[in-house]
N, C-alpha and C positions, 0 to 999 in steps of 0.2 A: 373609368376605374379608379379605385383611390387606393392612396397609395398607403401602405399598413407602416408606423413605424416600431422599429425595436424597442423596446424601455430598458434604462440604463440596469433594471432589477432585472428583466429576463437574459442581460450578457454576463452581467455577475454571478447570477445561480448557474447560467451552462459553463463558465469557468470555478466559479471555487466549489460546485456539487464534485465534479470528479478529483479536486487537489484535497478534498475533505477525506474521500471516499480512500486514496492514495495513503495520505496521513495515517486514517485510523490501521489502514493493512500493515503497515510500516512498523507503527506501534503496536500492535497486536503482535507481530512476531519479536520483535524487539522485548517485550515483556514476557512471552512465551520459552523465549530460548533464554533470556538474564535470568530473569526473575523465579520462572517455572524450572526451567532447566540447569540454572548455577552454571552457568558458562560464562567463558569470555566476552563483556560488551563488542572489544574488538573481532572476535569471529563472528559477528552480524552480518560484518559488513563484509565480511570473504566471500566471492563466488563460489569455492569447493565447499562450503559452508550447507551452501542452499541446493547445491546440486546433490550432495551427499544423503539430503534428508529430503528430497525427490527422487532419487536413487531406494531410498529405506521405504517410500510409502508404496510405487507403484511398483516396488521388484518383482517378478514374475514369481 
């Protein structure tokens, strides 16, 4: 049997594909709520922040 090896480009794409993927979400809401919404930079990064407007989207 022979033995298959890993190439240094396929450990890099299954690590920085999902810190990319991480990043753009990050900044997408970060621009979303500064930018779109004129809020505070610093209530980004609050937990009652994010749970309030998961609270507003899937209210019963």
């Amino acid at each position: 049997m022979k033995k298959r090896r890993v190439s240094t480009w396929a450990i890099i794409q299954w690590i920085m594909i999902p810190l990319l993927l991480v990043a753009a979400l990050a900044s997408g809401l970060v621009v979303g709520y500064v930018v779109l919404g004129k809020k505070e930079f610093s209530d980004v990064l609050l937990w009652s922040t994010w749970k309030h407007v998961y609270d507003l989207v899937f209210a019963p």
